[in-house]
N, C-alpha and C positions, 0 to 999 in steps of 0.2 A: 851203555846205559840199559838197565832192566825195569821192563813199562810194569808194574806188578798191575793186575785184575781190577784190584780196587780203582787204581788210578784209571785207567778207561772209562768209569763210570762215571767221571766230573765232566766227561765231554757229551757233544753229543753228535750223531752218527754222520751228519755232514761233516763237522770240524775233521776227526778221524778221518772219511774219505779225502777232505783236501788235502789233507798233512799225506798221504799216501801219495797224492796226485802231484805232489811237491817232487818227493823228491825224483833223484835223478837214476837211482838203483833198482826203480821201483820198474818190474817189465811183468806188464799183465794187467787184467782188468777187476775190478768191481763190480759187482752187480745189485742192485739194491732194491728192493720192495720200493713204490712208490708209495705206497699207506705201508706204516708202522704196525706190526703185527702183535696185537695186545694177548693175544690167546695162545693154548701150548700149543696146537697146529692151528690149522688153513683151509677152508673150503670151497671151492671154486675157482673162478681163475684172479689172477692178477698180473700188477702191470707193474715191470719193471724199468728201473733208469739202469745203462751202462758207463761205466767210468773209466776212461784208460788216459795215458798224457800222452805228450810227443813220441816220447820211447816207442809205440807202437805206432805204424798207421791205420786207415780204418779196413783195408783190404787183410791187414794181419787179424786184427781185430775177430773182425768175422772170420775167417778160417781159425783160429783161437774157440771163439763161440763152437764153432760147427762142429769142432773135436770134441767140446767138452757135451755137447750137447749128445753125438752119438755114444758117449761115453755113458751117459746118465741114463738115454736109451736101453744100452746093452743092460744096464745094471736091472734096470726094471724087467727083463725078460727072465 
């Protein structure tokens, strides 16, 4: 099945996270703004929710996080 662009836009951004959270293929996490971001960037801090399913536990999770985080790190240098 092919999700075209358009079609994403009838949902909205929890439904899409659970449907991810669903299935059983799905290995990795989510990360989502907890406020909805209305503007082209972002100014200070915010706060986020993490989403992952079974497929992970929460000890993977974080080691997942810490990767991608020194990752993001490296990039900003």
């Amino acid at each position: 099945m092919v999700v075209e662009p358009s079609d994403l836009e009838l949902y909205a951004a929890q439904e899409l996270i659970a449907e991810q959270m669903r299935r059983k293929t799905f290995l990795g996490v989510v990360v989502q703004s907890e406020q909805e971001l209305r503007a082209g960037s972002w100014s200070g801090e915010r706060v986020f929710k993490v989403h992952y399913n079974a497929n992970l536990g929460t000890a993977e999770v974080g080691r997942l996080l810490e990767v991608v985080a020194q990752h993001v790190g490296n990039e900003a240098d």
